[in-house]
LUMGU-654855 format. One record per residue (C-alpha): residue in one letter; y negated, z, x. Coordinates in steps of 0.2 Angstrom, whole numbers, padded with zeros to 4 digits, always signed. Layout:
<atoms>
AYZX ...
</atoms>
This chain:
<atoms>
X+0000+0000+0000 X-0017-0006+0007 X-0033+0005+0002 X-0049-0005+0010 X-0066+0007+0012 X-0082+0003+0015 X-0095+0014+0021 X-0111+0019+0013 X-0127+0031+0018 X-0120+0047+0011 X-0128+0058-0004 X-0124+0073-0015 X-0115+0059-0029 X-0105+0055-0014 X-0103+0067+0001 X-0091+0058+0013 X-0102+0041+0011 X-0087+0031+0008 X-0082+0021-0008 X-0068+0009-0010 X-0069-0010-0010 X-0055-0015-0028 X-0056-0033-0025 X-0058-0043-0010 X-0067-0054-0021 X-0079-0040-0019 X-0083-0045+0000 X-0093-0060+0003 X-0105-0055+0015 X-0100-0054+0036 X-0090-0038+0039 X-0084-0029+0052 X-0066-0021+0050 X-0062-0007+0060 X-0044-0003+0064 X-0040+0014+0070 X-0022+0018+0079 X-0019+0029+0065 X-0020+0022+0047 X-0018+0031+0036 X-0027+0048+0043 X-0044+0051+0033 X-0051+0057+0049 X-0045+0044+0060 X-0051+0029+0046 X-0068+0036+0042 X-0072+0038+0061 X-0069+0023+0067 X-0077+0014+0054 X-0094+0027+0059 X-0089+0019+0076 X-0092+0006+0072 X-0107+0005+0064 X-0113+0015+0078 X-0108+0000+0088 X-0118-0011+0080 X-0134+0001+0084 X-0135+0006+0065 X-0141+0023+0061 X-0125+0036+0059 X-0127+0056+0061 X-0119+0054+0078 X-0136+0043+0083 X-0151+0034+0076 X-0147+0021+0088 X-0156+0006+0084 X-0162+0016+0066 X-0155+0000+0056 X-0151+0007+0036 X-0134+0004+0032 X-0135+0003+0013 X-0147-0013+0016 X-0138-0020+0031 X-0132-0040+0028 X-0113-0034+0032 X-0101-0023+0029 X-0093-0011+0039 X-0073-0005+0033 X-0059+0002+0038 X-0042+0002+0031 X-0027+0013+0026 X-0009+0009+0025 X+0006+0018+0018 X+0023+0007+0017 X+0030+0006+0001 X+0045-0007-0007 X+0035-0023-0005 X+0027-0019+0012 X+0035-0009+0026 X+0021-0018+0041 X+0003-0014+0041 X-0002-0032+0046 X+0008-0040+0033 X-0001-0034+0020 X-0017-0034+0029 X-0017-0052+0031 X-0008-0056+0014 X-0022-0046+0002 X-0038-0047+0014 X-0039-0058+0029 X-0032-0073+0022 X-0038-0075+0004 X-0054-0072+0013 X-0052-0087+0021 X-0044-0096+0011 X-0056-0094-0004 X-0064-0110-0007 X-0048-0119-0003 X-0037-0125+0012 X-0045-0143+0012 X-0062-0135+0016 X-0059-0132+0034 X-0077-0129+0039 X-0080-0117+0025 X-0065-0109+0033 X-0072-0108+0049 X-0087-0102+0039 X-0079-0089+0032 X-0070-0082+0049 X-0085-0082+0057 X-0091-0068+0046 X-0075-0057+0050 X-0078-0045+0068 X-0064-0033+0071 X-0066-0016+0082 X-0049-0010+0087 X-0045+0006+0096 X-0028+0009+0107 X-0013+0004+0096 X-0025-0004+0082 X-0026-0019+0093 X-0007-0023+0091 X-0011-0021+0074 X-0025-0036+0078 X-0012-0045+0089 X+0001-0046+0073 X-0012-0050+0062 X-0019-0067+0072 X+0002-0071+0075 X+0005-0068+0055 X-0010-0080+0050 X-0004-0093+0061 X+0012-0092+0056 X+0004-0096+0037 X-0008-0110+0041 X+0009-0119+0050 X+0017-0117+0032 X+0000-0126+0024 X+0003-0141+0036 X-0015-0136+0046 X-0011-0144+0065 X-0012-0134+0080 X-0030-0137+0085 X-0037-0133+0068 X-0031-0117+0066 X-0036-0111+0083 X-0053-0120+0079 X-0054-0106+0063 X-0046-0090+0073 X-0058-0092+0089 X-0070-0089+0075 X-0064-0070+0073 X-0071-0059+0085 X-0062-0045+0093 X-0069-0031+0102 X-0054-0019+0109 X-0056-0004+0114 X-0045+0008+0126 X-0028-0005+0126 X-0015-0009+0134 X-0010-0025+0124 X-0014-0039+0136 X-0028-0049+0127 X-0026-0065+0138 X-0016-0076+0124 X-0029-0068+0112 X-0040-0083+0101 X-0054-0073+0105 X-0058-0058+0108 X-0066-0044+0122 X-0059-0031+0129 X-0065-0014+0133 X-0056-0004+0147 X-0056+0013+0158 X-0044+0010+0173 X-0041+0030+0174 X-0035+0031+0156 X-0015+0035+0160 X-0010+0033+0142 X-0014+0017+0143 X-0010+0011+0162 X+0000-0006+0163 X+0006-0015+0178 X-0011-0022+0181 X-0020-0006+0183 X-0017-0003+0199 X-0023-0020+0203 X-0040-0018+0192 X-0043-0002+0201 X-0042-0009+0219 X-0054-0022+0213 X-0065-0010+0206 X-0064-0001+0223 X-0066-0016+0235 X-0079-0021+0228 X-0089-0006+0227 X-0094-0004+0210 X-0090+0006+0193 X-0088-0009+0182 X-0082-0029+0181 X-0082-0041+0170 X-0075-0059+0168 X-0064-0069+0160 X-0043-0067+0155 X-0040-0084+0153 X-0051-0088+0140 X-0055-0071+0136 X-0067-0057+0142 X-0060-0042+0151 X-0073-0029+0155 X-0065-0015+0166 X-0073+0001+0172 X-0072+0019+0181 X-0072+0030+0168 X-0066+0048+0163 X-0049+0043+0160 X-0051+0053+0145 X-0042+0043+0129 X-0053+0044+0117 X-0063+0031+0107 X-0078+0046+0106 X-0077+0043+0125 X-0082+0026+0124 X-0099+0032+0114 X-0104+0045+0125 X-0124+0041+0129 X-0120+0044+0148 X-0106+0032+0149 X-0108+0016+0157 X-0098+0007+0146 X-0108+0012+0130 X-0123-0003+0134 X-0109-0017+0138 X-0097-0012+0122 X-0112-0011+0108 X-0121-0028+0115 X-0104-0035+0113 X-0102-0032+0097 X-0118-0032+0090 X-0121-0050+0096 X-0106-0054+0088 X-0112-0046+0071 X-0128-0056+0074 X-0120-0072+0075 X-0109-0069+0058 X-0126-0065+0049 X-0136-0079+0055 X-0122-0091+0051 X-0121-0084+0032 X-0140-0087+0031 X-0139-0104+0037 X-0123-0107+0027 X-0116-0114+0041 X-0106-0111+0055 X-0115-0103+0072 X-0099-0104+0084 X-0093-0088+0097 X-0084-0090+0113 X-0082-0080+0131 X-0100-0086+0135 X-0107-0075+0118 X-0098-0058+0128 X-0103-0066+0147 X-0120-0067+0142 X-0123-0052+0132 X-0113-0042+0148 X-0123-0049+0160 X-0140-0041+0149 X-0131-0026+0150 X-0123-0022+0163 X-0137-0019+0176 X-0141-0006+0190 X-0151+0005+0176 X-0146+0020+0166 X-0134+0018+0150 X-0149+0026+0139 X-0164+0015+0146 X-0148+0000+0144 X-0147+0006+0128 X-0166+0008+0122 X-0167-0010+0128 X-0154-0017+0116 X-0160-0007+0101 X-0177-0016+0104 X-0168-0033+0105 X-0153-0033+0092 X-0159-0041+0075 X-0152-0041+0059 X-0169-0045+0049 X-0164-0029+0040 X-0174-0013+0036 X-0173+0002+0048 X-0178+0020+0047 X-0194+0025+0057 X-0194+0041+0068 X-0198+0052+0055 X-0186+0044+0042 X-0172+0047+0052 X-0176+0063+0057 X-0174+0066+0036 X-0160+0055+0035 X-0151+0069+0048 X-0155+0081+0039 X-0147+0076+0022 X-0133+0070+0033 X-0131+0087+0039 X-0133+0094+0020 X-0120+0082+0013 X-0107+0088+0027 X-0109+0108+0025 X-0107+0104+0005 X-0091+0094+0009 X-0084+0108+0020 X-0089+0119+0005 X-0081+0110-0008 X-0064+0110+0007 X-0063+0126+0006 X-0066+0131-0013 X-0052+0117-0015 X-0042+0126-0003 X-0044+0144-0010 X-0040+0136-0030 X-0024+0127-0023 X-0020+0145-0015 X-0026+0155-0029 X-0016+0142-0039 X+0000+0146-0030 X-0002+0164-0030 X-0004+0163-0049 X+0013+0154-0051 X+0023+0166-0037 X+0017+0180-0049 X+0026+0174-0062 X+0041+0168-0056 X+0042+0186-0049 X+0039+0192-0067 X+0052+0181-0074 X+0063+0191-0060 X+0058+0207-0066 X+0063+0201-0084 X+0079+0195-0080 X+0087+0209-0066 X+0076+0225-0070 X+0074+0236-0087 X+0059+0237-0096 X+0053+0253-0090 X+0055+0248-0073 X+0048+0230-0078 X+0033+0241-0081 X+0033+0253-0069 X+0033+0238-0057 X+0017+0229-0064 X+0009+0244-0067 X+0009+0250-0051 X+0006+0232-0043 X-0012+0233-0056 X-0004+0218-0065 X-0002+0227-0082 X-0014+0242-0090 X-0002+0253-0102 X-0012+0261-0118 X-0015+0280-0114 X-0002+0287-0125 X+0011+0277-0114 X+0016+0283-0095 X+0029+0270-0088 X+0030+0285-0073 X+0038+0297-0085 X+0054+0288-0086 X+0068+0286-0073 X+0067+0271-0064 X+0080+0259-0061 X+0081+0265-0042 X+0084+0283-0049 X+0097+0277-0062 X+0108+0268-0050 X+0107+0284-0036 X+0113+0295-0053 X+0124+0283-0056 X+0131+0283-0036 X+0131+0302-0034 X+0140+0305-0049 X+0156+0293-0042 X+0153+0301-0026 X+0156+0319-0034 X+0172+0309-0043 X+0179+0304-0027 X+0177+0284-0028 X+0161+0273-0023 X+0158+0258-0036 X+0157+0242-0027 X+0140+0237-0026 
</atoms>
């Protein structure tokens, strides 16, 4: 079962600034899709996706970044969850099968350009395992357009129009269509063959970073922390923030230039060379940064100083009344629990103990008031019955079996 989200700005009607797209007749304009290694984890979906907006230097309440409103940005960012069921055990099947290809496909296989169109306004952001998840996905939509009779050069003419940026992989990238890779030689969890090569380049050379191409892909490779994790890749410090975001936010720009053209702006290696070779300078990450939040444009609104500071703010209000409504959640389900453990303890009482010691019992537990006439206490309890009831076959010279 697919579930595709979308995200929003948040608010108090909706605290976790997410809704869920129905139909993918629903998506028209460029999107970015972002595909986490663990999908179906709300934690794991929903933070990539925030990644990825971050990526493409749109406010989130991790940074105001290039202060761009989501709500009134030209594209959509989403995310996806995926739980096997009988029709679909593989994530990628159903990915392609209910949203990448209909996407394409939608104003019919004879209108190759308007395919290419429509690719063109599809970007994925893939972290560690996601990207084999990509990987399956470009094979599965090949494998398709073989069976509509498309040749060869078309439909790598229409998948070199989805652009990739990969994040913390292993998967080699090199037979990719087209896509960019984003790599930290020291991360062990996802060490290959070649690493040891990439870090003696690295080293020979004399630097903390190196880009070219894989073929006819980009690989960009750097010194890093080693640390695997995709907050890593966002750290304001980190080398590799500049070169990721221009990345992808070129790409972004290209998709919504070419949907307001209404025609096709092509990518290729050159789009992530260039935009590298802008952002990979002797400077710091942050001034790298400020420079590219002056220079990505979407024609879209953004939020000034002072609305962002607000934005924050609401941001922060929205969270601690989430975290609120977890844990009064939390509490009802326990409380809800309790409530049925009290009775089924009752139902014990009623089946295995007398009434007096039923109320006895309750009484004493503050689960039932008796009137004032009536003391539950005054009567021999079933514990006192059966030690009667053991001393008096005791005195008789036999022990009843208990």
């Amino acid at each position: 079962m697919l579930n595709i989200y979308k995200r929003v700005e948040k608010s108090l009607d909706n605290l976790s600034g997410i809704v869920e797209i129905q139909r993918v007749e629903e998506l028209e304009r460029p999107f970015l899709l972002c595909l986490s290694a663990q999908d179906n984890y709300d934690k794991s979906i929903y933070g990539i996706i925030k990644k990825g907006a971050q990526a493409a230097r749109v406010y989130t309440s991790e940074e105001a970044a290039a202060g761009f409103k989501i709500d009134n940005m030209p594209a959509d960012f989403l995310g996806l969850r995926f739980r096997s069921d009988n029709v679909y055990t593989n994530n990628y099947e159903e990915i392609v099968n209910k949203l990448i290809y209909p996407f394409l496909i939608r104003y019919g296989l004879s209108q190759i350009e308007k395919i290419k169109w429509q690719a063109r306004k599809i970007n994925l952001m893939t972290y560690c395992d996601g990207t084999l998840t990509y990987k399956k996905i470009e094979e599965e939509l090949e494998k398709k357009f073989k069976n509509d009779a498309l040749s060869q050069d078309v439909i790598d003419s229409i998948l070199s129009q989805i652009s990739l940026v990969a994040i913390g992989t292993m998967i080699d990238i090199s037979d990719f269509k087209a896509t960019t890779a984003f790599v930290d030689v020291n991360d062990t969890e996802i060490s290959t063959d070649m690493t040891n090569r990439y870090k003696k380049m690295l080293q020979d050379k004399g630097c903390q970073s190196i880009y070219g191409t894989l073929k006819k892909n980009v690989l960009y490779i750097y010194n890093g922390t080693g640390n695997h994790s995709l907050k890593e890749y966002f750290l304001s410090d980190r080398i590799v923030k500049p070169a990721l975001c221009s990345v992808l936010s070129h790409f972004l720009e290209i998709s919504i230039e070419s949907q307001r053209q209404g025609s096709l702006i092509g990518i290729s290696a050159s789009n992530s060379l260039s935009q590298l070779a802008k952002y990979t300078k002797k400077m710091a990450s942050r001034e790298l940064l400020t420079l590219l939040d002056r220079n990505v444009n979407y024609a879209s609104p953004k939020y000034n100083t002072e609305e962002a500071s607000m934005r924050h703010e609401l941001d922060l209000l929205c969270k601690r009344v989430r975290e609120q409504e977890t844990q009064l959640r939390t509490f009802q389900e326990r409380e809800e629990n309790m409530q049925q453990q009290i009775a089924k303890i009752i139902e014990g009482l009623k089946e295995y103990s007398s009434q007096e010691t039923m109320s006895q019992i309750l009484t004493f537990s503050g689960l039932y008031q008796p009137s004032l006439k009536a003391n539950p206490f005054q009567e021999l309890s079933d514990k006192s019955v059966r030690e009667l009831y053991n001393s008096y076959h005791q005195v008789k010279g036999s022990r009843p079996k208990s």
